[in-house]
C-alpha positions as CSV (number, residue, x, y, z in Angstrom):
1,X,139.2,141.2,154.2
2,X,138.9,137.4,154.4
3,X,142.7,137.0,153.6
4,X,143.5,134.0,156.2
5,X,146.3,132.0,154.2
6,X,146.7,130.0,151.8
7,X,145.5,126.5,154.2
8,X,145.9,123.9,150.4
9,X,148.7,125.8,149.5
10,X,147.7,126.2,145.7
11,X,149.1,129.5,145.1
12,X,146.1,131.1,143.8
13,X,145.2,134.1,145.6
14,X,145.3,136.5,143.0
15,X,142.8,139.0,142.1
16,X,141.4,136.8,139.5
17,X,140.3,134.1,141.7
18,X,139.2,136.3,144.6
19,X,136.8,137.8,142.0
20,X,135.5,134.2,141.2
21,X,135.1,133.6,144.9
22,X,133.2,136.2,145.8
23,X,130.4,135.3,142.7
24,X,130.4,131.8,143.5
25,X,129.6,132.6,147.2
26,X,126.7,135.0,146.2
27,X,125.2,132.3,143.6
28,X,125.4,130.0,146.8
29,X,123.8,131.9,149.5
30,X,121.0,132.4,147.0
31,X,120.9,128.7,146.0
32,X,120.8,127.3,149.8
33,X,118.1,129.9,150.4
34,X,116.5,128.4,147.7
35,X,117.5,124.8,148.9
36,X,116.1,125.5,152.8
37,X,112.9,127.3,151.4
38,X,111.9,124.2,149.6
39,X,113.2,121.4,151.8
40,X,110.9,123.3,154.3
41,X,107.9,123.9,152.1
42,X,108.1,120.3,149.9
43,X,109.9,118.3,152.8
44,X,112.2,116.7,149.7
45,X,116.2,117.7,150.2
46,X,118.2,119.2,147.3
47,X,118.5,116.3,144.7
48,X,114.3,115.5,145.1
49,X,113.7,118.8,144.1
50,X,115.8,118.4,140.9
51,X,113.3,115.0,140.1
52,X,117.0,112.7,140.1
53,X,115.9,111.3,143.3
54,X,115.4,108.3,140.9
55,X,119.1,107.5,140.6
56,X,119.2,107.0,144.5
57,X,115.9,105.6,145.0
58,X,116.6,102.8,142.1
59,X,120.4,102.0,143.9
60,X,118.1,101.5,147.1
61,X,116.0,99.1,145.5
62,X,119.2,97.1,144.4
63,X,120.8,97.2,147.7
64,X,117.6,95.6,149.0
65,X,117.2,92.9,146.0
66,X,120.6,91.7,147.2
67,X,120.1,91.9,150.9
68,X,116.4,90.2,150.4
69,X,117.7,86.8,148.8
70,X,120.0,86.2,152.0
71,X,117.3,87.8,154.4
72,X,114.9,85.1,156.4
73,X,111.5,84.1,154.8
74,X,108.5,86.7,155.5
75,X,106.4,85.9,158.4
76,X,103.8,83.2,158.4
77,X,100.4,84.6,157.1
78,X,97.2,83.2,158.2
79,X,95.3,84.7,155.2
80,X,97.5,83.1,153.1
81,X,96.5,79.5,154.0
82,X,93.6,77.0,152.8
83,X,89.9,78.4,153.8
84,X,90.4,82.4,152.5
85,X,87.7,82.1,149.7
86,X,84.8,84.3,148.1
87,X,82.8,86.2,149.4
88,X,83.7,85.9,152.9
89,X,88.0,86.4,152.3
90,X,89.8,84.9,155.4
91,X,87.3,83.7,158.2
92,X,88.6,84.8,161.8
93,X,85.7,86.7,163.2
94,X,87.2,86.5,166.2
95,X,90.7,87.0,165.9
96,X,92.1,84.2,167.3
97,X,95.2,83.7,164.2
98,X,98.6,86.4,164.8
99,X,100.8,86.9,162.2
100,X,104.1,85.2,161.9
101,X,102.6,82.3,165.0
102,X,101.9,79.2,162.7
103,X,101.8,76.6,165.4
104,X,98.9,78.5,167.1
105,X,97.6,78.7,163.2
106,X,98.0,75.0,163.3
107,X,96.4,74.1,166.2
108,X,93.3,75.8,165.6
109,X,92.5,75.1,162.3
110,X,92.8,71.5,163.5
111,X,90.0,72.5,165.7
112,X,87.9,74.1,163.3
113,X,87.5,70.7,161.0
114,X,87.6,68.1,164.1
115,X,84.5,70.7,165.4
116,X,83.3,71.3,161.5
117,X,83.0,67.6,160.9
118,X,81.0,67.0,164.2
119,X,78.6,70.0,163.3
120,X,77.8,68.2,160.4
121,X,77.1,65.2,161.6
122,X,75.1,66.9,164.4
123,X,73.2,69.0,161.8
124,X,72.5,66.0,160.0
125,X,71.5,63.5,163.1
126,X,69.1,66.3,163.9
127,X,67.4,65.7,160.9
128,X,67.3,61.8,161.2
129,X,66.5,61.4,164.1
130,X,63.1,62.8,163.9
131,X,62.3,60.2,161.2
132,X,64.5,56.9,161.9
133,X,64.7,55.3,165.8
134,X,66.9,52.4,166.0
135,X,66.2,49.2,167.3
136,X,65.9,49.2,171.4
137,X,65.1,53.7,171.3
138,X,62.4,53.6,169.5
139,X,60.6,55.1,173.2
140,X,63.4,57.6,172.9
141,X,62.2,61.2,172.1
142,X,63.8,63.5,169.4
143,X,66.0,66.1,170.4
144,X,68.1,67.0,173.5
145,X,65.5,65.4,175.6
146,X,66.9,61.7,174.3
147,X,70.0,62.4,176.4
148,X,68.1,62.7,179.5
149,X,65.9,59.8,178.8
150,X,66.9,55.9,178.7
151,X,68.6,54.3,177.0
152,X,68.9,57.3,174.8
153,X,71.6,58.6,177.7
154,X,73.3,55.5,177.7
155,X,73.7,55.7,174.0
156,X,75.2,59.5,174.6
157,X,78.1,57.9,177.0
158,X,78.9,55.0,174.6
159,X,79.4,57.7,171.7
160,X,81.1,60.1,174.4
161,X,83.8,57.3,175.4
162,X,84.0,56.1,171.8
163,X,85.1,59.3,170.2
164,X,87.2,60.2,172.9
165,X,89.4,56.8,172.4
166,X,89.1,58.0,168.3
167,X,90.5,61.4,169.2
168,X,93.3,60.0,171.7
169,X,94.7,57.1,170.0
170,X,93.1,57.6,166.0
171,X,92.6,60.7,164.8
172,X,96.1,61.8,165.8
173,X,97.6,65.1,164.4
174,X,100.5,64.3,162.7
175,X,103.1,67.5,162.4
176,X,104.5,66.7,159.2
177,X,100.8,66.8,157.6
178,X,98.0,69.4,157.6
179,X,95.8,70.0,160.1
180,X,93.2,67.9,160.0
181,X,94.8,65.4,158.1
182,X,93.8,61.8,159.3
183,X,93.7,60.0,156.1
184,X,90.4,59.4,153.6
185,X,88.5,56.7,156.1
186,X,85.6,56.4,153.1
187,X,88.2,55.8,150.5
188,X,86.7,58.6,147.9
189,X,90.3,60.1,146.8
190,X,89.0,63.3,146.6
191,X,91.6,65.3,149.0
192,X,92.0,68.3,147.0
193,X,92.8,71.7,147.9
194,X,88.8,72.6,146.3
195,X,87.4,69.8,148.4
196,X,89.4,71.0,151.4
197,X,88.0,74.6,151.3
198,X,84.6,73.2,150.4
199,X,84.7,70.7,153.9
200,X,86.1,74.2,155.6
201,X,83.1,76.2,154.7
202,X,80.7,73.7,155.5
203,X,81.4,72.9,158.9
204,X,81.6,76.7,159.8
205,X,78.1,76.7,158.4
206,X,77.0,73.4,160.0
207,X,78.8,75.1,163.8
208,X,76.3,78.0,163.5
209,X,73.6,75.4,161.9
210,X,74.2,72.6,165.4
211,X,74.2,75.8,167.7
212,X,70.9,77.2,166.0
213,X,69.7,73.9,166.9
214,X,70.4,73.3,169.8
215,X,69.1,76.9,171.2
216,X,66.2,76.4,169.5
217,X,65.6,73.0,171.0
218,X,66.8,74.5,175.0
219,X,64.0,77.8,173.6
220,X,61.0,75.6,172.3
221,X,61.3,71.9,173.2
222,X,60.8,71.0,169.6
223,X,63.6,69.0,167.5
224,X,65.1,70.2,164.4
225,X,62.4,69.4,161.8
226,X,59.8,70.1,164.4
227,X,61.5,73.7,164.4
228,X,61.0,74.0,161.0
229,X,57.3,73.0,160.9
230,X,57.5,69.6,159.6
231,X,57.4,67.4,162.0
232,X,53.6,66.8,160.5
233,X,54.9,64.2,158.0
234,X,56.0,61.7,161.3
235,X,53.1,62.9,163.1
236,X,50.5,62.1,160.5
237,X,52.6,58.7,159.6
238,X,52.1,57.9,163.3
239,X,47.9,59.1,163.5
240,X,48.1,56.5,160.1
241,X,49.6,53.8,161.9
242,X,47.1,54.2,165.2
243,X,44.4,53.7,163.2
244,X,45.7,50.8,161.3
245,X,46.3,49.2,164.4
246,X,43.4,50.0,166.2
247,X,41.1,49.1,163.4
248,X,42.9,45.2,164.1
249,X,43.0,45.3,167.7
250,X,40.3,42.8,169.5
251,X,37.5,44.6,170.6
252,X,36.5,46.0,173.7
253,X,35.6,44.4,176.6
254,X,31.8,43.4,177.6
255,X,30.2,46.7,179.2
256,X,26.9,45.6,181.6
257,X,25.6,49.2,181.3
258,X,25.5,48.9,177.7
């Protein structure tokens, strides 16, 4: 039984070897039993279950060392760039940044800091403007009722047409720098990367600061110091100054039924 040739041509089929065939075959049905049982139960193939899946595991890793230093660069990573700092990590509450797309990336963080540096400003001539009128608006109320009312709406166009010549033919992005990169106007040399993240974090605060504001203002009519109760300090300054003025004024005229 089992006698089909001699296919290699060895010239060993002798009783000897047929002996040593017939052990070696029952050691291996019982070993890939063993193998299939495990594979099934562990889901790791012959060599894993020894442990010397090492050996292959470590020639992997060297295959892909070499094939990594002539591979292409890893995909652009927005939380990677300027602005991911403590406590909030990378700010994208909306999403907006995709992995590997860094002219998108590009593009809107150039938005953030033009809109950042306007929010400041906006926070800040929120502030002033309850206390300081320039010469010519000194009629001109505080808040968003001074771009309804003249000249305070002609000083809104002339700003509006002034920034928009800045932004077209100024402050233009320039792709071999970062965003937001349009020199230092004031001249202060400090352009480092701590500055940068610390001008990042404060115009997201001063966005949510303007738009606070400006809510508020649409909500109560009051300006921004007047929304934070003190708006006395020009009020009584202005009571101050009536009096002042009225105690100089000439006095009133002749009354016959006095």
């Amino acid at each position: 039984p089992g006698n089909f040739g001699d296919p290699l041509g060895l010239g060993q089929y002798n009783e000897d070897m047929r002996n040593k065939e017939l052990n070696n075959g029952r050691m291996a049905m019982f070993a890939a039993l063993g193998i299939v049982a495990a594979d099934l139960l562990t889901g790791k193939d012959g060599m894993q279950q020894l442990g010397l899946g090492a050996v292959t595991e470590r020639s992997s890793r060297i295959t892909l060392r070499a094939t990594s230093e002539t591979a292409a660069p890893p995909p652009f990573q927005p939380y990677e760039q300027l602005g991911t700092t403590e406590p909030l990590g990378f700010f994208d509450p909306a999403g907006f940044t995709k992995t590997g797309d860094e002219a998108g990336f590009r593009k809107l963080r150039a938005a953030e800091l033009k809109h950042g540096r306007v929010a400041m400003m906006a926070a800040v001539g929120a502030v002033v403007q309850h206390y300081v009128k320039l010469p010519g608006f000194e009629k001109v109320p505080s808040g968003l009722s001074a771009v309804t009312t003249e000249p305070g709406n002609y000083g809104f166009a002339a700003l509006f047409l002034l920034s928009g010549a800045m932004e077209l033919a100024v402050w233009t992005q320039d792709e071999k720098k970062e965003p937001g990169n349009f020199g230092d106007p004031v001249g202060l040399g400090q352009y480092t990367e701590d500055m940068r993240n610390k001008e990042l974090n404060n115009g997201r605060i001063a966005m949510f600061a303007a738009v606070g504001i400006v809510a508020a203002d649409l909500l109560t009519g009051k300006d921004g110091m007047q929304q934070l109760g003190l708006g006395a300090v020009t009020e009584r300054s202005s009571r101050i100054t009536l009096r002042a003025t009225s105690e100089t004024a000439a006095p009133p005229p002749f009354q016959p039924y006095e």
